[in-house]
TORVOFI-770009 format. One record per residue (C-alpha): residue number from 1; residue in three letters; x, y, z. Coordinates in nm, 4 decimals. Example, Ala and Ser with C-alpha at 12.3 -4.5 7.8 and 13.67 -1.06 7.14 Angstrom:
2
resi, resn, px, py, pz
1, ALA, 1.2300, -0.4500, 0.7800;
2, SER, 1.3670, -0.1060, 0.7140;
END
This chain:
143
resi, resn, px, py, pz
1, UNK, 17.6384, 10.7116, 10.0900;
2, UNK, 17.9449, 10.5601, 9.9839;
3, UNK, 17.9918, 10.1416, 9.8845;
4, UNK, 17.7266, 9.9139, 9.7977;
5, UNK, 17.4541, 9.8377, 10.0445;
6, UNK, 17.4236, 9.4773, 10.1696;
7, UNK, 17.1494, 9.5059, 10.4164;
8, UNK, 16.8609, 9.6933, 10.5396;
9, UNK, 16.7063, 9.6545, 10.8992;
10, UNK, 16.4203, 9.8688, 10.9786;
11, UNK, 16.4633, 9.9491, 11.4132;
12, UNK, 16.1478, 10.1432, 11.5583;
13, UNK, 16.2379, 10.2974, 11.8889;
14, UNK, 15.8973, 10.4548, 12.0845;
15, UNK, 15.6733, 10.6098, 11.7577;
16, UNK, 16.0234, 10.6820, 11.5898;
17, UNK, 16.1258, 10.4551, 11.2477;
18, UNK, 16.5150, 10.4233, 11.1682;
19, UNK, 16.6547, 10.2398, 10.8989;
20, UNK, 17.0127, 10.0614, 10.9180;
21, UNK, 17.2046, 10.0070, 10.5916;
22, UNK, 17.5238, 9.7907, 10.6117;
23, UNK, 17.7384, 9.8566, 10.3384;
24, UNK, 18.0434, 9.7115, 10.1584;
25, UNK, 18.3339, 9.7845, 9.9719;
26, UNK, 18.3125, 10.1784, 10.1506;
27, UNK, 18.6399, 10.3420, 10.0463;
28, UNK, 18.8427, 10.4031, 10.4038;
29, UNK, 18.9391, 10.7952, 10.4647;
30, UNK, 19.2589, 10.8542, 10.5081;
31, UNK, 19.3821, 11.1042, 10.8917;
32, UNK, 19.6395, 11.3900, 10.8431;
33, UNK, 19.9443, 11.3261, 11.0511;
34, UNK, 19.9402, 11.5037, 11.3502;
35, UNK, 20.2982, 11.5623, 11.4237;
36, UNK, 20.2724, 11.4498, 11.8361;
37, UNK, 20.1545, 11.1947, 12.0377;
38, UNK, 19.8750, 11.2788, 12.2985;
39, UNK, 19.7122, 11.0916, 12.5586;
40, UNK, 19.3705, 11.0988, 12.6786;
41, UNK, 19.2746, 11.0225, 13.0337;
42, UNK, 18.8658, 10.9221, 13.0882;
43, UNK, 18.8161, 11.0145, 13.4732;
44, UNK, 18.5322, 11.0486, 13.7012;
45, UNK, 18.5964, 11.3917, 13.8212;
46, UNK, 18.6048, 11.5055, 13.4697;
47, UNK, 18.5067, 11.3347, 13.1464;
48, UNK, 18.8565, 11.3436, 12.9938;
49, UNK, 19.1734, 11.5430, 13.0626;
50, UNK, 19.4514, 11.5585, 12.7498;
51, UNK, 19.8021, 11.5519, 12.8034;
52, UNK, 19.8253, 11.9485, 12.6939;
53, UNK, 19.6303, 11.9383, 13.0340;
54, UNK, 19.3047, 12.0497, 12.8858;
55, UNK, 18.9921, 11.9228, 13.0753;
56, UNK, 18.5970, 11.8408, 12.9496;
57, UNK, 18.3494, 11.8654, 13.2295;
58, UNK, 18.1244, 11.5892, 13.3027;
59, UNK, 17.8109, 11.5788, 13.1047;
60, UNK, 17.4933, 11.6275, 13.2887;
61, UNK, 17.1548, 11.5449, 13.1013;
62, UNK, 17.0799, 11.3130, 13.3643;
63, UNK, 17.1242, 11.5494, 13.6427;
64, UNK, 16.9066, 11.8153, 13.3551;
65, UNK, 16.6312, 11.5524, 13.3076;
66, UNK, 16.6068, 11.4087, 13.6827;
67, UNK, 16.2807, 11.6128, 13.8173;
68, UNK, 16.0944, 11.5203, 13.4811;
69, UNK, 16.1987, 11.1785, 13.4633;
70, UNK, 16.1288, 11.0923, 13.8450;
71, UNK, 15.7777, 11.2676, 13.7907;
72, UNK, 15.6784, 11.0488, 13.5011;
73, UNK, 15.8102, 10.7083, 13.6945;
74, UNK, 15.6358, 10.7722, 14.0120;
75, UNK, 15.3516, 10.8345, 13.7316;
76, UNK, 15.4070, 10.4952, 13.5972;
77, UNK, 15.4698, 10.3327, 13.9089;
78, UNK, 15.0792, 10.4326, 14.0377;
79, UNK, 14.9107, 10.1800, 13.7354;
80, UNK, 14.9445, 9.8431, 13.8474;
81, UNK, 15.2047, 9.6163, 13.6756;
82, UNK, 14.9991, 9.2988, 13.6533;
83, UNK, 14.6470, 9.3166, 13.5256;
84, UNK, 14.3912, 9.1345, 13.2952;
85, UNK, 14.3788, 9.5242, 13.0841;
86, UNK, 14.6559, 9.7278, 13.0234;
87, UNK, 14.4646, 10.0710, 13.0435;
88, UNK, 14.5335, 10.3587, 12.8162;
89, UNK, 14.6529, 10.5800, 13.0965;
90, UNK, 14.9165, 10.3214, 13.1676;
91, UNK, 15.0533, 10.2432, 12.8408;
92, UNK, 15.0960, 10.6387, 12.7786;
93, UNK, 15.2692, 10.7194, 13.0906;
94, UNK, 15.5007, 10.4008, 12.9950;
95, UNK, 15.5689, 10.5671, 12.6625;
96, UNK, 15.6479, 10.8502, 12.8317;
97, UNK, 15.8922, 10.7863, 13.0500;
98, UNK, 16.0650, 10.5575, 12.7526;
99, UNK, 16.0701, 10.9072, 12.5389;
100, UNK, 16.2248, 11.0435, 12.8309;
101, UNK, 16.5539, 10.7551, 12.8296;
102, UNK, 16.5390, 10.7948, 12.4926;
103, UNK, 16.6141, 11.1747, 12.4895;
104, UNK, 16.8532, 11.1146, 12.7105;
105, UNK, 17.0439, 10.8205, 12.5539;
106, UNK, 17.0709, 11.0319, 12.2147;
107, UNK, 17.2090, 11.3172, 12.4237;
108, UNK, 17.4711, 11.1098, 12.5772;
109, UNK, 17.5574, 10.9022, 12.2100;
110, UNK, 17.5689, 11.3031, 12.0673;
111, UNK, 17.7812, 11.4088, 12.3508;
112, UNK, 18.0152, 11.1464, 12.3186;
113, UNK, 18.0577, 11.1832, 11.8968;
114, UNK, 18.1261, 11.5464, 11.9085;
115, UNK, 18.3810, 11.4622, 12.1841;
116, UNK, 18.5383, 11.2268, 12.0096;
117, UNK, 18.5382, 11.4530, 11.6925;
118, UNK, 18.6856, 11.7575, 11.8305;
119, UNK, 18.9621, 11.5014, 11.9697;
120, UNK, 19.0351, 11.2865, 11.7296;
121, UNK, 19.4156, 11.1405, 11.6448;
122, UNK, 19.5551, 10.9262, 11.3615;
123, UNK, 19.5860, 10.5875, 11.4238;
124, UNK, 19.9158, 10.5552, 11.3840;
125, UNK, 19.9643, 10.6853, 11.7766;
126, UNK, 19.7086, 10.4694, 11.8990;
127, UNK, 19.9778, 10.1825, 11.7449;
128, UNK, 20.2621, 10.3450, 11.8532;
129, UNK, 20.1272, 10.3509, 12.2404;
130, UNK, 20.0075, 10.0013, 12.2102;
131, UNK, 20.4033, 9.9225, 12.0954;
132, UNK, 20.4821, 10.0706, 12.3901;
133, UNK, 20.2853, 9.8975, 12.6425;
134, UNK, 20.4095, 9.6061, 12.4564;
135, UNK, 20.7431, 9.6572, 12.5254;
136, UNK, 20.6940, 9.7367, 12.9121;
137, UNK, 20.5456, 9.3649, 12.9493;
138, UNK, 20.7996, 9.2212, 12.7715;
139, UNK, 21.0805, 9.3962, 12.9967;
140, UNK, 20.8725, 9.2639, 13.2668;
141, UNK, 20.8286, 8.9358, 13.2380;
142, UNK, 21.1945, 8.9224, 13.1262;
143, UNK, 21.3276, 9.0896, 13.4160;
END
């Protein structure tokens, strides 16, 4: 861990414990230039398309996780919602089907971060496209 930590939040998520350091004075990393501009697209037919033309399929751990995660709702659903006791069959179907979201909302944040990884460009494009657009509202609005 790099810089000096200013903060410590303890975050419990289902039976799991994480701890959250925010840190100061962390020394930023310096990107290799690339040598070219490229453009990502974020669709719906596919998750992203690059301007070499590559394309990344959709992910699907919802689609993977549907069955189970319908089974353990319609599980949930049979407890009532409103009583005087909460019984124990009620509360562990409920932690089940929050287990389930949660596996499935740390597949999606993985998904994304190796995506993101394996694609990553230097800043400097992202400023040179943004000058761009800049210049294409100014023309415009001028014209």
């Amino acid at each position: 861990m790099q810089g000096r930590v200013k903060t410590i939040s303890l975050k419990r998520e289902g039976t799991r414990w994480y701890a959250v350091l925010a840190c100061d004075e962390v020394p930023a990393e310096e990107l290799p230039p690339a040598g070219a501009i490229g453009g990502v697209d974020m669709g719906v037919a596919h998750f992203l398309t690059t301007s070499d033309g590559e394309h990344v399929a959709n992910p699907s751990f919802l689609q993977a996780m549907a069955d189970e995660l319908a089974g353990a709702q319609r599980h949930l659903a049979m407890f009532p919602k409103r009583t005087k006791r909460r019984t124990k069959r009620r509360r562990a179907a409920a932690r089940k089907v929050a287990k389930l979201y949660g596996k499935i909302r740390r597949q999606c944040a993985d998904f994304h971060r190796k995506t993101a990884r394996a694609y990553r460009r230097p800043r400097r494009d992202c400023a040179r496209a943004a000058q761009y657009r800049g210049h294409d509202q100014r023309a415009r609005t001028q014209g």
